[in-house]
N, C-alpha and C positions, 0 to 999 in steps of 0.2 A: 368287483370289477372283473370282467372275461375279455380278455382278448384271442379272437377268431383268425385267424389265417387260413385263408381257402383255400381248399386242397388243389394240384395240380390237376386234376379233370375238369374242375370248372374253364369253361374257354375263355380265350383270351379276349373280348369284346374289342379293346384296344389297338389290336394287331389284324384286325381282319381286310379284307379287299373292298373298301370305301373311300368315298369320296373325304379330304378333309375340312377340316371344319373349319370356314372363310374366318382369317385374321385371328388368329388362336390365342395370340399374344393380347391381346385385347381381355380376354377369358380370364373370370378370378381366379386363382388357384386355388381358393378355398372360401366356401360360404358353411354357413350352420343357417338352418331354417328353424322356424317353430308350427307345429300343427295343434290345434288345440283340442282339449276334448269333445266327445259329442255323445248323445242321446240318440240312438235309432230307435224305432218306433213311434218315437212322443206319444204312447198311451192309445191315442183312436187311428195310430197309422202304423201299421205293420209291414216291415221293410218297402215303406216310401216316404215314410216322414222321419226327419234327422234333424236334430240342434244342434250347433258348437256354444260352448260352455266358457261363460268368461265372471270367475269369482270378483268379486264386487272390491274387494279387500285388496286387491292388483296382484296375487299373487300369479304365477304363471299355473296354468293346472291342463299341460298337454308335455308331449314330449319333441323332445328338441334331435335334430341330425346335422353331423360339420361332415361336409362332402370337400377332400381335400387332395388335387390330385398326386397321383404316386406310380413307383414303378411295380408294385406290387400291391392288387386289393385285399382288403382286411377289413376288419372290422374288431372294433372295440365295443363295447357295452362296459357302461358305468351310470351310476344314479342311484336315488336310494330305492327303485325297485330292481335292478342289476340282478342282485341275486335271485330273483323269483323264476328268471330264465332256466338255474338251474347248471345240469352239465346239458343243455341242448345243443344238436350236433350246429354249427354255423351253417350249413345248408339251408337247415330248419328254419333261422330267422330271419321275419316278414320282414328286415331291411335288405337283404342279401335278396329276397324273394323279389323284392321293387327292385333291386338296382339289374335281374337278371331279365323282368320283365321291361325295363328303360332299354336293355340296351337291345332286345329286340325290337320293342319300335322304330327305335334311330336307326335298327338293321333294313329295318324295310321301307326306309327314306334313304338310304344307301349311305347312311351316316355314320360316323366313328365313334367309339363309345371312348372316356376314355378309365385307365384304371384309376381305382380311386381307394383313397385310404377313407372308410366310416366312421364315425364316432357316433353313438348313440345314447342319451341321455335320457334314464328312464322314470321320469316323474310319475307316470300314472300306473296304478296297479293291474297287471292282468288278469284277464279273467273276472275284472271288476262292472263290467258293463258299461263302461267309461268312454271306450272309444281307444282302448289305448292300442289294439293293433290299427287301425285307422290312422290314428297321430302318427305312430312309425311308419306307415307305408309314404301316406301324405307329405309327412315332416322330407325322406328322404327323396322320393321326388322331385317336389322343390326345389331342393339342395342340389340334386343333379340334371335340375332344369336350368340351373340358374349356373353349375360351373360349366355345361353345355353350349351357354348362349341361346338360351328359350327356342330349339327345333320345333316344339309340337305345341298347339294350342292347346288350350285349356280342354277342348272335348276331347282329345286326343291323351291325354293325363288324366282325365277322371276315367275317363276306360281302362286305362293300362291302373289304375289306383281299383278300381272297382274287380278286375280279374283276379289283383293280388288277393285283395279282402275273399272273395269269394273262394278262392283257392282251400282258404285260411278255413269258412265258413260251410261252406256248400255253395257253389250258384254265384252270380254274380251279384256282388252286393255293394250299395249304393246309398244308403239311407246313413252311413256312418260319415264313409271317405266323404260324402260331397258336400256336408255341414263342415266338416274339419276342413277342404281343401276352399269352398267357398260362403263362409261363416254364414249366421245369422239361423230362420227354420228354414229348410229348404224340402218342397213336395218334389220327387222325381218321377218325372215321366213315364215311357216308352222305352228301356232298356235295351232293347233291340236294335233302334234305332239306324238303318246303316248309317247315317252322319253322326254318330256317337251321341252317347248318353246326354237328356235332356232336362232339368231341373228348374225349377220356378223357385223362388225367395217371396215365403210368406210374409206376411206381414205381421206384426208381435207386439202388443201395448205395452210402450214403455214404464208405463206402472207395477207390471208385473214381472216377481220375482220368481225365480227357480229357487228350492231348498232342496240339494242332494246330501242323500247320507247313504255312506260307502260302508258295510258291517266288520270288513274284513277278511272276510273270505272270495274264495276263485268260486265262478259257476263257469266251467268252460263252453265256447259257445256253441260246439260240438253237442255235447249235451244238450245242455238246454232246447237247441232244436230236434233232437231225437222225439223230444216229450211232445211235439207239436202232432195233431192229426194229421193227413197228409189232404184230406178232404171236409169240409165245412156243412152243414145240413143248410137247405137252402134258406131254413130261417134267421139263422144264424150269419148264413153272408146276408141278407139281407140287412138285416141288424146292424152288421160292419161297416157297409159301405153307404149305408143312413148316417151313422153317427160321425163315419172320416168323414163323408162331403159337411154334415151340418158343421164341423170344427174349422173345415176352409173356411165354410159359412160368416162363423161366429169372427173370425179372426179378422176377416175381411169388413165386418162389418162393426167390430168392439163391442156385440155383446156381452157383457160379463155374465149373465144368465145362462147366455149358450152354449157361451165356455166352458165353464161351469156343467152343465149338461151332457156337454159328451169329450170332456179330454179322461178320460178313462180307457182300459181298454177289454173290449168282448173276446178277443180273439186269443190272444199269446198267457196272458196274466193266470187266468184259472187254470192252464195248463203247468205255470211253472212257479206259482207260490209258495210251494211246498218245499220249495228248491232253497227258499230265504225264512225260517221260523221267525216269527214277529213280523215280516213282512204285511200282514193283513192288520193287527194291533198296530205298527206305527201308523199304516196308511189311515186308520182310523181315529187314531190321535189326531192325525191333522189337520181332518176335517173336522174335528170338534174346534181345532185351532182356529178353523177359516180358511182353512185350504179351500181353492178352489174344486183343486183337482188331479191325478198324478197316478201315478204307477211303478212298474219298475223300470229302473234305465236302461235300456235295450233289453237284452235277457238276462237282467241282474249278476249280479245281486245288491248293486246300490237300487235305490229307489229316489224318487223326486215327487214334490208337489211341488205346487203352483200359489201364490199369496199375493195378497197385495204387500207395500212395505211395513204396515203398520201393524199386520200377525206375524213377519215371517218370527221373530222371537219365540211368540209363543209354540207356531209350527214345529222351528228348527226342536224347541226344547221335548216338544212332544213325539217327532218321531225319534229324536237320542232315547229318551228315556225306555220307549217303547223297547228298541233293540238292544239295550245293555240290556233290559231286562233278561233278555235272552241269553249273556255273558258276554255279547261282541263287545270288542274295542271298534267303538263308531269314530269315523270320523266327518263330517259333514262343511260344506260350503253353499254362501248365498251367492247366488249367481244372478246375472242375466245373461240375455243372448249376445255369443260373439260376433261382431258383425263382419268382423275383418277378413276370417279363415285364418288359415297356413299366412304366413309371411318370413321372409328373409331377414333373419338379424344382424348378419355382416358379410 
């Protein structure tokens, strides 16, 4: 467990020359939200397709933020990945990163931010492919949209969510935060958009299952995108942008043939396989299993297929076996898609 108190150079958002905020008394003093995991990529979509992740078993598999207000902001981290933060300066961390980029939006609605005591609860692994700076940024948003009294709309919050991630990433990224903040598969638009970031909710055959297994090790996603070209041969985007549309295709259509066909991915995968040993053995196990189909979870190092319910058994056991081979401590989850996103738990 770390507890962060921010240095006196951070400004006071609380104290600045705005308007206040109608009927304040009204306003919880304290919410905790939850942001769930997610998938960017989904295999044939390369930062524009994004899952949130909801294990079948009930447990919770995202991370949680209590935005509670105070005369001084802080921040806590605890959870059983707490320590994997490390000694990171509090600056550094993507909840302190959201709450500095909230309170300049509300700066430029001429709104009052106010200070706030964080608590962050860190369920998912980082550097796991998981989603898990997504879930914090997401999770703590939420949480100080909801002690705020909801200022900004939802396009307005997937923006100020998407600059954080991308800050974190390179670029503006969008394929995480916007399955986590608004559940289910979600294709994103036009990023540019001046009316803010635009998102479509695929559609997803409830027969089928997600099998993720997590190895245990970090691929930072820094890295990971290093190893990427910066340019594609035209056969190759060809290739790409065949296989993302025929997967809207398939999905809109329930396919399982087509699915099946093209939820892999050409582009990100052969570049950073190498990055996960056994990653190409388990994916292989799978498909003996009856995988449909899968890859790695964003830029790994978990990975996922795709099953109906009646392989995921022998799925799940084939890619475990695959990656202990390797000597990880696997740990893995049956999932399907979350439909919900981020929500408020008290």
């Amino acid at each position: 467990m770390n507890t962060f108190l921010c240095p006196p150079s951070l400004p006071n958002y609380g104290q600045t020359n705005c308007e206040s905020t109608p009927d304040e008394t009204s306003l919880p003093q304290r919410v905790m939200a939850y942001a769930p995991a997610s998938m960017g990529n989904f295999a044939a979509g390369f930062d524009f397709l994004g899952a949130a992740l909801r294990p079948l078993n009930g447990e919770p598999m995202g991370n949680v933020v209590e935005a509670a207000r105070a005369e001084t902001l802080s921040l806590l981290v605890e959870g059983p990945y707490a320590h994997r933060l490390g000694g990171c300066e509090p600056m550094d961390n993507l909840v302190m990163a959201a709450y500095r980029a909230y309170c300049a939006a509300l700066s430029e609605r001429n709104r009052c931010a106010f200070s706030v005591a964080l608590r962050l609860e860190m369920h998912l692994p980082p550097g796991s492919g998981l989603g898990s700076s997504a879930s914090s940024i997401v999770a703590t948003l939420v949480s100080l949209q909801a002690v705020h009294g909801h200022p900004l709309s939802i396009k307005e919050l997937l923006a100020v969510a998407g600059r954080v991630e991308g800050a974190h990433g390179g670029g503006l990224h969008l394929d995480n935060v916007a399955p986590s903040f608004l559940g289910g598969l979600r294709l994103i638009l036009d990023p540019s958009d001046e009316g803010g970031p635009e998102t479509r909710s695929l559609p997803w055959p409830e027969d089928l299952w997600i099998v993720v297994a997590y190895p245990g090790i970090e691929v930072p996603t820094a890295m990971a995108r290093q190893a990427l070209p910066q340019e594609l041969p035209l056969q190759q985007s060809v290739l790409f942008a065949r296989n993302a549309a025929g997967l809207v295709n398939a999905l809109h259509s329930g396919d399982r043939g087509d699915i099946a066909r093209t939820l892999w991915d050409p582009v990100a995968e052969p570049h950073r396989a190498a990055f996960v040993p056994g990653f190409l053995s388990a994916k292989k196990a799978a498909q003996i299993a009856g995988a449909l189909g899968g890859s790695l979870s964003g830029s790994g190092p978990s990975q996922f297929a795709v099953c109906t319910p009646d392989r995921v058994s022998a799925v799940e056991l084939g890619m475990r076996q695959a990656l202990e081979a390797e000597g990880y401590e696997v740990r893995t989850w049956i999932c399907a898609l979350d439909p919900r996103g981020a929500r408020v738990l008290s």
